[in-house]
Phi, psi and omega in degrees: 000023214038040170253152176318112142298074175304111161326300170282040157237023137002314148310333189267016189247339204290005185253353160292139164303156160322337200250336183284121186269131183257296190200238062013095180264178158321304165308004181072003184273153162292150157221138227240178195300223195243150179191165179315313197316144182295122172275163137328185181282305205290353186085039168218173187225168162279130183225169203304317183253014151138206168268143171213157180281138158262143181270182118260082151035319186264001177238153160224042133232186197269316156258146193269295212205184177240170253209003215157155195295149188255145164287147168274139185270111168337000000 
């Protein structure tokens, strides 16, 4: 809905599956609920339909780093 996504609220995410898409990151990659897969150093993998941040259970943020250049926001 466009709202804002904070990186240390991750938990409040935590309850959607690996198939649930939460949002955006800056870098234009998705990021999607929690799930198993072995992640990066930034918490994200290549997957069949490209790259995306995955949450993990083992962060208590949404991302490590960004994975790509991040946009600047007005």
């Amino acid at each position: 809905d466009g709202s804002l996504i904070r990186n240390d609220e991750a938990a409040l995410y935590g309850i959607f599956a690996s198939d649930t898409l939460i949002g955006y990151a800056l870098d234009g990659f998705p990021i999607y609920g929690v799930g198993n897969s072995v992640t990066d150093a930034c918490g994200g993998l290549e997957s069949f339909s490209g790259y995306r941040y995955e949450l993990s259970t083992d962060r208590d943020t949404m991302i490590n780093c960004f994975a790509s250049a991040p946009v600047l926001l007005p």
